[in-house]
Structure formats: C-alpha cells, structure tokens
Backbone as XML, in Angstrom:
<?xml version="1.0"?>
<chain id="A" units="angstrom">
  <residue number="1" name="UNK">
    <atom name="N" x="0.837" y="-1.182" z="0.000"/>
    <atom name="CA" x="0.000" y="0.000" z="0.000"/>
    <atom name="C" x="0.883" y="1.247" z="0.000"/>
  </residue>
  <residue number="2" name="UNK">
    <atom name="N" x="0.489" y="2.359" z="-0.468"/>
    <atom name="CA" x="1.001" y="3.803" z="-0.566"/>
    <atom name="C" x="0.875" y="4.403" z="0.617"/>
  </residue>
  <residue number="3" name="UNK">
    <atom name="N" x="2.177" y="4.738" z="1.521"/>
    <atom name="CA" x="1.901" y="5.755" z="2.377"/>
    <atom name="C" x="1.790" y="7.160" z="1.639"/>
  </residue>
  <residue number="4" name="UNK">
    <atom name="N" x="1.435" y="8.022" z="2.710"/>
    <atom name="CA" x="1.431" y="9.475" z="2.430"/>
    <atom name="C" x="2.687" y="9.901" z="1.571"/>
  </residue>
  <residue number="5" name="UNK">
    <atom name="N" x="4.078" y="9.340" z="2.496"/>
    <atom name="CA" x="5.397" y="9.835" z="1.726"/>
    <atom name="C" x="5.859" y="9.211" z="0.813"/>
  </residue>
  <residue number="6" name="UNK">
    <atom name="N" x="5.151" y="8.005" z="0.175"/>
    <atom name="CA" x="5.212" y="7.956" z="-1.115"/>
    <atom name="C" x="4.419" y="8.254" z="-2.096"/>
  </residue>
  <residue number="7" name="UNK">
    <atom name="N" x="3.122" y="8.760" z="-1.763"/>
    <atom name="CA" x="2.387" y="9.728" z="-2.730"/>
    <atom name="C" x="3.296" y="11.000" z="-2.784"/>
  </residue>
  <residue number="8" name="UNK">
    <atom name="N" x="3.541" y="11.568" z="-1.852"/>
    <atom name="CA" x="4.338" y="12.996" z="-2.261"/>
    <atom name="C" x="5.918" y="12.692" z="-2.633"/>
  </residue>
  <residue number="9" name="UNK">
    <atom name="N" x="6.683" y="11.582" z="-2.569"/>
    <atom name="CA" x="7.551" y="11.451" z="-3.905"/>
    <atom name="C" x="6.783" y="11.225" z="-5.191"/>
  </residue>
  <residue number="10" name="UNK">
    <atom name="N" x="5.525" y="10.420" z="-5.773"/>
    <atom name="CA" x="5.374" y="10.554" z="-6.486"/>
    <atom name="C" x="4.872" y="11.496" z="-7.248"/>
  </residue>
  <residue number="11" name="UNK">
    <atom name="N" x="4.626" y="12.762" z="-6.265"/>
    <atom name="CA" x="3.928" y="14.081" z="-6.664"/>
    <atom name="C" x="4.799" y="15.090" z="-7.478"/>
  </residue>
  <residue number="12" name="UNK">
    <atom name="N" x="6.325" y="14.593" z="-6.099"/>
    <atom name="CA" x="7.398" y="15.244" z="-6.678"/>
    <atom name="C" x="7.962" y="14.947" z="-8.180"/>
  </residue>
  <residue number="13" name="UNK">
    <atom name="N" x="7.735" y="14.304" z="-8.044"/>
    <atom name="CA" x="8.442" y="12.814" z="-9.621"/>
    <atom name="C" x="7.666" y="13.584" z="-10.828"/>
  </residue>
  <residue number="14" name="UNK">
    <atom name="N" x="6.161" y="13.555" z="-10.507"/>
    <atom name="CA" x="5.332" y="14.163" z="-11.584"/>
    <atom name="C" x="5.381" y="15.801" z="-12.182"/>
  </residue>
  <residue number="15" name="UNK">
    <atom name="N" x="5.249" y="16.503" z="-10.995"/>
    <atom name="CA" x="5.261" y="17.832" z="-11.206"/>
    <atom name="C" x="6.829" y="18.165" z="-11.849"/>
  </residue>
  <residue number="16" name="UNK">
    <atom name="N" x="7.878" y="17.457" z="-11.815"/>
    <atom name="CA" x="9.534" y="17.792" z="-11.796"/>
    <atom name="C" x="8.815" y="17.342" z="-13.351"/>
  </residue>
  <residue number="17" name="UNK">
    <atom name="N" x="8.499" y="15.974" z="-13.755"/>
    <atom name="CA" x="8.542" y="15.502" z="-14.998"/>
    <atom name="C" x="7.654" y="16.274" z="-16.515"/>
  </residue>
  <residue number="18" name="UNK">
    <atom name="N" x="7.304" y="17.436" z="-15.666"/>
    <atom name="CA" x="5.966" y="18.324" z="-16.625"/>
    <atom name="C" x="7.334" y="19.437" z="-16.652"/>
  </residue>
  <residue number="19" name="UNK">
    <atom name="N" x="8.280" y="19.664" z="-16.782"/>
    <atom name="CA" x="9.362" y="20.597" z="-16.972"/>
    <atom name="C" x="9.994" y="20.201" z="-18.349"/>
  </residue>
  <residue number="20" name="UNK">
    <atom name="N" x="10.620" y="19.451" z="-18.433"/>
    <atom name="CA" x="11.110" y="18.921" z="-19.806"/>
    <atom name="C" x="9.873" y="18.362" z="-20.835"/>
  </residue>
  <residue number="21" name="UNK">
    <atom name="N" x="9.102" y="18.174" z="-20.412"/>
    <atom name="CA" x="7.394" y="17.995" z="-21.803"/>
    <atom name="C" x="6.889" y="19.540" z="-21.953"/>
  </residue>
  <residue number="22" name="UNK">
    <atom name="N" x="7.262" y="20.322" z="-21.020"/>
    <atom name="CA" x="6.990" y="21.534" z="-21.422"/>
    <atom name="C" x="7.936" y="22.471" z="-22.089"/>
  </residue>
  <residue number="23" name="UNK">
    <atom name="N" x="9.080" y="22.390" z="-21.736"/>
    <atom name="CA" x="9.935" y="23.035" z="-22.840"/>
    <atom name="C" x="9.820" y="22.601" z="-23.823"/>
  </residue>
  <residue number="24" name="UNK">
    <atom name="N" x="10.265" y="20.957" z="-24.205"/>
    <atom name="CA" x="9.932" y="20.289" z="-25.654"/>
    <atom name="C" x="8.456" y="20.544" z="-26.547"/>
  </residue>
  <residue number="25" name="UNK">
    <atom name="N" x="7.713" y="20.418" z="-25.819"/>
    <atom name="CA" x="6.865" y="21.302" z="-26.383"/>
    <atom name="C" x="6.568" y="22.203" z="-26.754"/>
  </residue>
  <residue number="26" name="UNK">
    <atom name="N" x="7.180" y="23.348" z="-26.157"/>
    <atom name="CA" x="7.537" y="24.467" z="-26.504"/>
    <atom name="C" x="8.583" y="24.714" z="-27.987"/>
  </residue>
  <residue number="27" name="UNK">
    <atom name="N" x="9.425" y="23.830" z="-28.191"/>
    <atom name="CA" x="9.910" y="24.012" z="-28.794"/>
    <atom name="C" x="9.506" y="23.819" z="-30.029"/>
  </residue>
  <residue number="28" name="UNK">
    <atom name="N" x="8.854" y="22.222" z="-30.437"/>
    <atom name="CA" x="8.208" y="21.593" z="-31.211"/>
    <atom name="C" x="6.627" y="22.328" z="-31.515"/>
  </residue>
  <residue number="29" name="UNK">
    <atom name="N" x="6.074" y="22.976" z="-30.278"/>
    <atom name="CA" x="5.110" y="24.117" z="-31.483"/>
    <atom name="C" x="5.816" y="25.555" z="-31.905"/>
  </residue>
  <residue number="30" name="UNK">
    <atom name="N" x="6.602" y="26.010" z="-31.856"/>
    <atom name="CA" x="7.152" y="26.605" z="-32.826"/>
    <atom name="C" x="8.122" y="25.878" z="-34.245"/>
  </residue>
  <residue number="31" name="UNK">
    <atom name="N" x="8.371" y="24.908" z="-34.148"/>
    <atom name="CA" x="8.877" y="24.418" z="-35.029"/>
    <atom name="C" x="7.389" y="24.129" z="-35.873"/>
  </residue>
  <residue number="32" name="UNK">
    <atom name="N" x="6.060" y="23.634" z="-35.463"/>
    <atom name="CA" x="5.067" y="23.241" z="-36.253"/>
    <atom name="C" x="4.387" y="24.458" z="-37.017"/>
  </residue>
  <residue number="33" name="UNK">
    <atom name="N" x="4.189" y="25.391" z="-35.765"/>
    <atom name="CA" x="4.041" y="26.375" z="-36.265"/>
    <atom name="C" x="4.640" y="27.140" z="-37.579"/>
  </residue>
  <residue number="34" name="UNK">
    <atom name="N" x="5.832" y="26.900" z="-37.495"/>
    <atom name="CA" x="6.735" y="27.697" z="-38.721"/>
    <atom name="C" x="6.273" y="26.830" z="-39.887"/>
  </residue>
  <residue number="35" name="UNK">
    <atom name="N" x="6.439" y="25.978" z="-39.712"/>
    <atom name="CA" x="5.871" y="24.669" z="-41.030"/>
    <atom name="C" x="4.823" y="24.637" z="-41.483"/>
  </residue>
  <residue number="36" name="UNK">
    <atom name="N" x="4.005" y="25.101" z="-40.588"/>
    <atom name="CA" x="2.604" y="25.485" z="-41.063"/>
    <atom name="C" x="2.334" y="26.939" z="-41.548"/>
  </residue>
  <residue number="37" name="UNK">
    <atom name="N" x="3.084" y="28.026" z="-41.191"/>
    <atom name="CA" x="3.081" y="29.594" z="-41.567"/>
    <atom name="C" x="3.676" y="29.436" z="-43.120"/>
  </residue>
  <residue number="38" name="UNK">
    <atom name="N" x="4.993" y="28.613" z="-43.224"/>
    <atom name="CA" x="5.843" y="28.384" z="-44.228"/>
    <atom name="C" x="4.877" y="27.625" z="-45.577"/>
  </residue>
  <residue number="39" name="UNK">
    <atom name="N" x="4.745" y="26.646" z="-45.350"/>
    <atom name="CA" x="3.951" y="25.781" z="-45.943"/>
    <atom name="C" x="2.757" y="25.105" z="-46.553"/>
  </residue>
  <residue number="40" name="UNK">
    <atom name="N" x="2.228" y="25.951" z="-45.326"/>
    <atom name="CA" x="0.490" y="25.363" z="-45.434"/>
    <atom name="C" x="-0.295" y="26.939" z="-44.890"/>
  </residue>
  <residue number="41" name="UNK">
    <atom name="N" x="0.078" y="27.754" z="-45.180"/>
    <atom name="CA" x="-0.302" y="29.063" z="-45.046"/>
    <atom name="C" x="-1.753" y="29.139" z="-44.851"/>
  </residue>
  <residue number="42" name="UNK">
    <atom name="N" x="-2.962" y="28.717" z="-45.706"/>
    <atom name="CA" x="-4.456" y="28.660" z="-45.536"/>
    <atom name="C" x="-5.037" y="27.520" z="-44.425"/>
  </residue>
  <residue number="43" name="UNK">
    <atom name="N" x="-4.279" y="26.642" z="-43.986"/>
    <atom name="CA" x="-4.343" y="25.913" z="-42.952"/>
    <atom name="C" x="-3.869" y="26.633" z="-41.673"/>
  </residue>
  <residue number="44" name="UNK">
    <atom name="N" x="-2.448" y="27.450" z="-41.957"/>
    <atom name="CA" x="-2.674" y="28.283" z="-40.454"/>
    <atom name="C" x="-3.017" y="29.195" z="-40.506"/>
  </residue>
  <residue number="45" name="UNK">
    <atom name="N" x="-3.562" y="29.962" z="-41.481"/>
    <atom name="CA" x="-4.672" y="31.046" z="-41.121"/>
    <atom name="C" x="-6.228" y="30.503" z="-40.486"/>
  </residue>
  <residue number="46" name="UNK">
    <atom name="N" x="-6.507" y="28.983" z="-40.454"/>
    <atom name="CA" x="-7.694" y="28.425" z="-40.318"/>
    <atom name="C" x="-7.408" y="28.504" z="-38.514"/>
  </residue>
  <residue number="47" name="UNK">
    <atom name="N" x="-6.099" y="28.113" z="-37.984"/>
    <atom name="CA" x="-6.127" y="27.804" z="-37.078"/>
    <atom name="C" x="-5.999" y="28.985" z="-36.142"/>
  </residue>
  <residue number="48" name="UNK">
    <atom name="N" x="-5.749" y="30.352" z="-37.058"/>
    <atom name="CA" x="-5.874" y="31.379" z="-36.582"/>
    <atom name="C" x="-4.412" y="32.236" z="-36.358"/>
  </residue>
  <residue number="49" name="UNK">
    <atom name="N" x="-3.445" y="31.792" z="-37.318"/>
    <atom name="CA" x="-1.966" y="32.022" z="-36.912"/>
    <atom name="C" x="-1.716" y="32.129" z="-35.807"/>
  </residue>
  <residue number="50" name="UNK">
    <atom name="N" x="-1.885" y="31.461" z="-35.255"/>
    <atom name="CA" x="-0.843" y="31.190" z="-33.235"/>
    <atom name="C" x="0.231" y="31.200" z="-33.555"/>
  </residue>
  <residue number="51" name="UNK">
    <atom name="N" x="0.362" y="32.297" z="-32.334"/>
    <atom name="CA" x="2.419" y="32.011" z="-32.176"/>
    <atom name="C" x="2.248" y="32.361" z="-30.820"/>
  </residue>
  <residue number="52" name="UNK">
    <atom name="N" x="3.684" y="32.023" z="-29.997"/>
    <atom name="CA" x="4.081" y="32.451" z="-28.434"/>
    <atom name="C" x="2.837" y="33.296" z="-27.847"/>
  </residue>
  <residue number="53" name="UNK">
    <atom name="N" x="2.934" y="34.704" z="-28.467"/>
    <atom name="CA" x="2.316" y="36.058" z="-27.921"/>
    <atom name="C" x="1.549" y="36.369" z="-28.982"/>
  </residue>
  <residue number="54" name="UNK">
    <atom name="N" x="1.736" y="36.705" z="-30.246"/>
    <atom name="CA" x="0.968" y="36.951" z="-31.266"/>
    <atom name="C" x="-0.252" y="36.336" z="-31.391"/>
  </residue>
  <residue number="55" name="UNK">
    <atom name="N" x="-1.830" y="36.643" z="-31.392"/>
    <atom name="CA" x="-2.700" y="36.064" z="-31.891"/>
    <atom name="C" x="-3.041" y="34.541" z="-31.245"/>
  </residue>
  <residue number="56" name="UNK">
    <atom name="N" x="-2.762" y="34.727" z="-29.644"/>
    <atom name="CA" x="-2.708" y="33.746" z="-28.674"/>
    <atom name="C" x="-4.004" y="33.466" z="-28.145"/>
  </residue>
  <residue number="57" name="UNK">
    <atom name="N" x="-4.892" y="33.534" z="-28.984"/>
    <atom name="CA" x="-6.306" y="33.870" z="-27.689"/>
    <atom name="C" x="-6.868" y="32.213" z="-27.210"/>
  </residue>
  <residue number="58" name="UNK">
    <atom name="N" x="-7.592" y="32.420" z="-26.550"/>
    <atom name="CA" x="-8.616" y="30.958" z="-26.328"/>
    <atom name="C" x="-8.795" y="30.258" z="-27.353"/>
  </residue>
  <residue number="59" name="UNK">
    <atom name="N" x="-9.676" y="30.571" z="-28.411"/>
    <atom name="CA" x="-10.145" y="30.238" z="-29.511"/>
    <atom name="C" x="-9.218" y="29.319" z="-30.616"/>
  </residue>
  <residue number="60" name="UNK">
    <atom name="N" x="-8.014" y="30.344" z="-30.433"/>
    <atom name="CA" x="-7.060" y="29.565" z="-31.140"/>
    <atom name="C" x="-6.018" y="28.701" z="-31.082"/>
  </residue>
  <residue number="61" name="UNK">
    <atom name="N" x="-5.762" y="28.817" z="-30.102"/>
    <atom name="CA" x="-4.806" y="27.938" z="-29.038"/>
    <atom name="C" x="-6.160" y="26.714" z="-29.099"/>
  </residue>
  <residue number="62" name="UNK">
    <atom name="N" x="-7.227" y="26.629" z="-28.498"/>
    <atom name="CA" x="-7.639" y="25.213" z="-28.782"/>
    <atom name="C" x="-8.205" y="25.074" z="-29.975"/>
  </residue>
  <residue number="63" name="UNK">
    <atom name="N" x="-7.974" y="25.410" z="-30.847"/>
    <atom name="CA" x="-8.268" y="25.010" z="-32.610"/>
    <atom name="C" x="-6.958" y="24.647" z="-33.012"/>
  </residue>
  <residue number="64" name="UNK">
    <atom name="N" x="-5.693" y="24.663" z="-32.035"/>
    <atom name="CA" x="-4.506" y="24.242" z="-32.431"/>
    <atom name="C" x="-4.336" y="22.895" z="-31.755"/>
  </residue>
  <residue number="65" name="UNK">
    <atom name="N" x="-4.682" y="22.829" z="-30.263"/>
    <atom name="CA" x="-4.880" y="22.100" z="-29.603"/>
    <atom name="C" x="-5.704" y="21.097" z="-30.094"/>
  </residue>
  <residue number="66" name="UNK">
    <atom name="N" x="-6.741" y="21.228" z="-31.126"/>
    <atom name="CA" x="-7.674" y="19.964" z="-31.501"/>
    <atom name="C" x="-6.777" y="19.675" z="-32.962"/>
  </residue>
  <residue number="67" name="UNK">
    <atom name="N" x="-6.403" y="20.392" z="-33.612"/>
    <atom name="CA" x="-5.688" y="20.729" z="-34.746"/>
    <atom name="C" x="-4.691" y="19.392" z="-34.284"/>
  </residue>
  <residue number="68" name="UNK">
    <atom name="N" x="-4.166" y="19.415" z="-33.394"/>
    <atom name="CA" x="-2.813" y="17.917" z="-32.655"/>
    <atom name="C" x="-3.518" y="16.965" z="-32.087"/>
  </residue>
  <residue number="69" name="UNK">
    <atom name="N" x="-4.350" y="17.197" z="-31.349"/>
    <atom name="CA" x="-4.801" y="15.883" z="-30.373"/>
    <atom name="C" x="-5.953" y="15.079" z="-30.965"/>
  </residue>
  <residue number="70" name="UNK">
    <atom name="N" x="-6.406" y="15.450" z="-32.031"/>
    <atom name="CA" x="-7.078" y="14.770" z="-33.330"/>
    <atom name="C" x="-6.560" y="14.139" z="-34.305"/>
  </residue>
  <residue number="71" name="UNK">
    <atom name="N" x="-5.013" y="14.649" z="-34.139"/>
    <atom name="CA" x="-4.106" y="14.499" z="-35.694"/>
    <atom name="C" x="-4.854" y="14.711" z="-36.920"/>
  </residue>
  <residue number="72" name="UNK">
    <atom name="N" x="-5.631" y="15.974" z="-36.753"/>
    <atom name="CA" x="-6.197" y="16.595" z="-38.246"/>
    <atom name="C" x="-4.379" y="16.682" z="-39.310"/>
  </residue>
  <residue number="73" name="UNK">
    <atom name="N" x="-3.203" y="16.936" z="-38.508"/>
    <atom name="CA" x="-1.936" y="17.224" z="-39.024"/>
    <atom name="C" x="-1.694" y="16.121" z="-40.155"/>
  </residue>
  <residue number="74" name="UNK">
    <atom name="N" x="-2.095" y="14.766" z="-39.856"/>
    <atom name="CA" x="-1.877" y="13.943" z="-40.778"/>
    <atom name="C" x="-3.094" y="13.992" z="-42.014"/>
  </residue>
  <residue number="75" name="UNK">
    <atom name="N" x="-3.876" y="14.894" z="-42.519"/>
    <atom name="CA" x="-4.324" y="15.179" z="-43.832"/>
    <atom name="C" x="-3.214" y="16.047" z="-44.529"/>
  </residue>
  <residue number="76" name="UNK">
    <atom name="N" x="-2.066" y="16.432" z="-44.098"/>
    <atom name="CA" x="-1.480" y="16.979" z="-45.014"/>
    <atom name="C" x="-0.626" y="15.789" z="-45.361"/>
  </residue>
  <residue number="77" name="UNK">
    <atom name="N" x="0.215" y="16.133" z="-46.867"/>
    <atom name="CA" x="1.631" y="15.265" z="-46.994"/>
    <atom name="C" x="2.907" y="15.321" z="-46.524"/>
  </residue>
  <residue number="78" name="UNK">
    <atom name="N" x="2.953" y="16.058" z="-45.907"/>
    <atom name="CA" x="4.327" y="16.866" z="-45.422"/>
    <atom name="C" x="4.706" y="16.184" z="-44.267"/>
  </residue>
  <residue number="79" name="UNK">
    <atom name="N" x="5.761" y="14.999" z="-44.954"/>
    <atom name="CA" x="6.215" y="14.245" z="-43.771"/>
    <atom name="C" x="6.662" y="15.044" z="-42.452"/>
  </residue>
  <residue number="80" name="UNK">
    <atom name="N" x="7.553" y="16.068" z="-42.777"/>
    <atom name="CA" x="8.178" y="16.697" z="-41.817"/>
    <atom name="C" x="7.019" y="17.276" z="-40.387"/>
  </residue>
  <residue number="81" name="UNK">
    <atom name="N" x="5.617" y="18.020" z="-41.445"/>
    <atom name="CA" x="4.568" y="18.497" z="-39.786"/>
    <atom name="C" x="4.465" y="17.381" z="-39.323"/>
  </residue>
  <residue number="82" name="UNK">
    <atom name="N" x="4.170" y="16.072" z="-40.143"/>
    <atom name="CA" x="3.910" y="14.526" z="-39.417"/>
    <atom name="C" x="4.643" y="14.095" z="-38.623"/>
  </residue>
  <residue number="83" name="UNK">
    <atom name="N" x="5.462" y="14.396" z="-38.404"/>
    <atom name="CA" x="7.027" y="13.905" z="-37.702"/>
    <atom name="C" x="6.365" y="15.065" z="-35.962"/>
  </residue>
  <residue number="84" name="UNK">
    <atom name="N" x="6.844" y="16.212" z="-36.537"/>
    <atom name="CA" x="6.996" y="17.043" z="-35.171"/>
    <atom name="C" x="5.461" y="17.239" z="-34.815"/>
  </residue>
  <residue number="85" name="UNK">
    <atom name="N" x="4.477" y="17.246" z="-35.513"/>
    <atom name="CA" x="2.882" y="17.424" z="-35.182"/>
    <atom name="C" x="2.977" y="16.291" z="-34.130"/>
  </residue>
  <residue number="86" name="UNK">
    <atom name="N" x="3.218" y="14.653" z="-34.709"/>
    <atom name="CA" x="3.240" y="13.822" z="-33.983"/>
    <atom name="C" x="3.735" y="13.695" z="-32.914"/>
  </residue>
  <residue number="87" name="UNK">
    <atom name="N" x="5.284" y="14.083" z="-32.403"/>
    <atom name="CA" x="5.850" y="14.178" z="-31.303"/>
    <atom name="C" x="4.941" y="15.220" z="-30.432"/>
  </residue>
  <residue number="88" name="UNK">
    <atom name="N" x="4.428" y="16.320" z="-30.505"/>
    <atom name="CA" x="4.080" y="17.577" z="-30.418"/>
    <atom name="C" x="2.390" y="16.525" z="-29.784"/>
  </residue>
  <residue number="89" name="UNK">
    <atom name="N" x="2.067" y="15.997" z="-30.097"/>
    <atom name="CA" x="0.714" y="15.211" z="-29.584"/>
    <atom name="C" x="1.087" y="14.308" z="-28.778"/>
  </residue>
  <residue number="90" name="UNK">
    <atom name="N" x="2.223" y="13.601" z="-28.686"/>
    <atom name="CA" x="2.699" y="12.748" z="-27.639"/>
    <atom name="C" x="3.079" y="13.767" z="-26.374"/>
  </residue>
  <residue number="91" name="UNK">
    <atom name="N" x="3.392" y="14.539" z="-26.839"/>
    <atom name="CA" x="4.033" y="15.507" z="-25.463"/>
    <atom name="C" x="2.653" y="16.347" z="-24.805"/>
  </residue>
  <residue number="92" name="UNK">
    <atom name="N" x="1.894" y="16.822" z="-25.381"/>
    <atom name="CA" x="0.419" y="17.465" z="-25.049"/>
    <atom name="C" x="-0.526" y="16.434" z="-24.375"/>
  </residue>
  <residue number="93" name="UNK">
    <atom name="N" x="-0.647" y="15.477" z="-24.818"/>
    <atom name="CA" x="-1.451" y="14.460" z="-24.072"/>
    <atom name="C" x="-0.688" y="14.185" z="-22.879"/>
  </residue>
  <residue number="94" name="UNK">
    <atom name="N" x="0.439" y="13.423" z="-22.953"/>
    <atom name="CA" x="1.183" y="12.933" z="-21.530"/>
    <atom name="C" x="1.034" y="14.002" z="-20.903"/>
  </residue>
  <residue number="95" name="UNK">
    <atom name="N" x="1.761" y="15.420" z="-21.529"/>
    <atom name="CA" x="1.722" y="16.737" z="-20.561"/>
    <atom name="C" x="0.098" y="16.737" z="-19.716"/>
  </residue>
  <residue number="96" name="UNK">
    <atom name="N" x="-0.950" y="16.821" z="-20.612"/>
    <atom name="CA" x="-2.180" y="16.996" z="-19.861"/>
    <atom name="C" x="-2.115" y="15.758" z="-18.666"/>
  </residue>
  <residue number="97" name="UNK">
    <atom name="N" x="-2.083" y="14.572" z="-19.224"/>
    <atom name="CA" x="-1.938" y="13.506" z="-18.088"/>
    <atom name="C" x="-1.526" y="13.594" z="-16.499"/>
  </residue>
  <residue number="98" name="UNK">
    <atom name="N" x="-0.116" y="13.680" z="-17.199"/>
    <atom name="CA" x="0.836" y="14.158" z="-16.094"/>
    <atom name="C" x="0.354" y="15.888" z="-15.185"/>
  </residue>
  <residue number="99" name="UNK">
    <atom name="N" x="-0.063" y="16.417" z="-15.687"/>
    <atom name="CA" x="-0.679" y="17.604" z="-14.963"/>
    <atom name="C" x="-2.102" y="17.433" z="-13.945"/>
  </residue>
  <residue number="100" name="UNK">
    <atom name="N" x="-2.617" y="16.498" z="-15.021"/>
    <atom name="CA" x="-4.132" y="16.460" z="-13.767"/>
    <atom name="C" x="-3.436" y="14.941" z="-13.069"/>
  </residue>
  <residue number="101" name="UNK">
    <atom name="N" x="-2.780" y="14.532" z="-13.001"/>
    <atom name="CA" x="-1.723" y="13.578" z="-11.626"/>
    <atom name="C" x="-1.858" y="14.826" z="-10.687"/>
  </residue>
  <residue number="102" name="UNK">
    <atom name="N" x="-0.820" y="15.321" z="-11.230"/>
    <atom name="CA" x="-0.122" y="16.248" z="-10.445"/>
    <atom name="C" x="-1.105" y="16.861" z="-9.936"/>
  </residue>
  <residue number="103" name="UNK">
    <atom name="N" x="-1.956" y="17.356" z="-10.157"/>
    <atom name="CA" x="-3.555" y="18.114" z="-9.451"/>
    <atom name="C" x="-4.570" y="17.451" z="-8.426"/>
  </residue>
  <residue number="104" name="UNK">
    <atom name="N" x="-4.004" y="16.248" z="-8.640"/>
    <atom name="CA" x="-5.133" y="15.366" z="-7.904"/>
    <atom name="C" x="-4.311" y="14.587" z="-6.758"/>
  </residue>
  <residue number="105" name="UNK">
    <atom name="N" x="-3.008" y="14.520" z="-6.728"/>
    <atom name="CA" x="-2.227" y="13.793" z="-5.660"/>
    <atom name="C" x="-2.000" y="14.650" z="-4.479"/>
  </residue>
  <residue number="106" name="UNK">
    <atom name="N" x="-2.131" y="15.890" z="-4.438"/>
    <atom name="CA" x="-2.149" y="16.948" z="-3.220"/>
    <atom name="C" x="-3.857" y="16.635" z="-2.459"/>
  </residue>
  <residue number="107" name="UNK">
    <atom name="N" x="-5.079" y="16.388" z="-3.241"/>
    <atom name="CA" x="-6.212" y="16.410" z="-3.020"/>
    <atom name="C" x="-6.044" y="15.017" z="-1.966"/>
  </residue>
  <residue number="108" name="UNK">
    <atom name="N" x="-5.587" y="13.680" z="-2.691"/>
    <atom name="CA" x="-5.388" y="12.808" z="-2.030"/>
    <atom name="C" x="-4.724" y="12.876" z="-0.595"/>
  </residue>
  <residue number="109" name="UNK">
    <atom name="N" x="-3.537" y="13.584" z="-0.563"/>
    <atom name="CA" x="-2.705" y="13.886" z="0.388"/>
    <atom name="C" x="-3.595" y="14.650" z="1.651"/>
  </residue>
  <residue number="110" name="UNK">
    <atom name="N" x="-4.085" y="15.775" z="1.205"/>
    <atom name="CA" x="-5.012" y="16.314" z="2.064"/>
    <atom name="C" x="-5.979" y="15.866" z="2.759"/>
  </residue>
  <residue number="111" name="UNK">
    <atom name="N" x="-6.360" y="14.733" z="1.775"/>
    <atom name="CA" x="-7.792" y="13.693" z="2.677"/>
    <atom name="C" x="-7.538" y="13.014" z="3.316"/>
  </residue>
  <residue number="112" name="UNK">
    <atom name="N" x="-5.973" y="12.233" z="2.919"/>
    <atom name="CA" x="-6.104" y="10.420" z="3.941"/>
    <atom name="C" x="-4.209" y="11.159" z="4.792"/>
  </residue>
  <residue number="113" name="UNK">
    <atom name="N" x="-4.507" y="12.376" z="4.913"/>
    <atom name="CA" x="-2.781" y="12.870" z="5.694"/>
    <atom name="C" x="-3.505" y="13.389" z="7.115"/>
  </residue>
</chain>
C-alpha cells in the first residue's frame, strides 16, 4: 500500500517531470508552427496564426490544440509536420496527463494525511 510519503515522492516525480514535456513542447510548437506559416499558409490562417504572444487567444490555441490531439496534421503530406505534429501530440497528451496527476495527488494527500 502507498503511504502518504510515497504519494508525495510521487507528486514530486510528476510535477519535476511536466518541466522537460513543457519546454519540448515548446519548442516543437514553434517548429510546427513555422511549417505550417511556411507551408500550409491557408491551414494556419484556419487555425488562426498562433504564435508564443501573437494572436494567442482561447479560440485559437484550442483550434490548435484539436488541430494535434485529433491528428487533423496527418491530412497533409508533409512528412516533416507529421514527424513534429506527432511528437508535439505525444508531449500534449502525456503533458495533460501528467498535470491532472499532479492536481489530484495533493487532493489525495489532504484527505487520507
């Protein structure tokens, strides 16, 4: 059975492990992004040209967000968005995963501590 102090190493483990899926991610939607500004220009005007700060709103950030976690990315041919779109959906899902862990193991802690 799980004591308390091994839920909060594993809290630690989780929240530390959303640091490197978030830079890489970071990195890999600007790399998609450019590929899509570059390339597929009427596809990222659909998605609303997202970048960092530019044209960041709700709306478009999750039309980018469904844009990956749907893999609408694989209707294009362009091995290359397929490549980093794909990594870029492995890292967004686990990231979400790993975040609502991380949200819900303090809740635990609080109830049975």
């Amino acid at each position: 059975m799980f004591t308390i102090e091994n839920i909060k190493s594993i809290w630690v483990v989780v929240s530390l492990g959303l640091i490197p899926i978030t830079i890489a991610y970071f990195i890999l939607f600007k790399k998609v992004t450019s590929i899509l500004a570059l390339r597929h220009p009427e596809l990222y005007k659909s998605l609303g040209e997202i970048n960092f700060v530019k044209n960041n709103s709700i709306s478009s950030s999750s039309r980018f967000m469904k844009f990956i976690i749907f893999g609408k990315y694989k209707r294009t041919s362009d091995l290359e968005l397929y490549k980093y779109a794909g990594i870029c959906r492995f890292l967004l899902i686990s990231g979400l995963f790993l975040f609502t862990i991380s949200f819900i193991i303090p809740i635990v802690i609080g109830k049975y501590s």
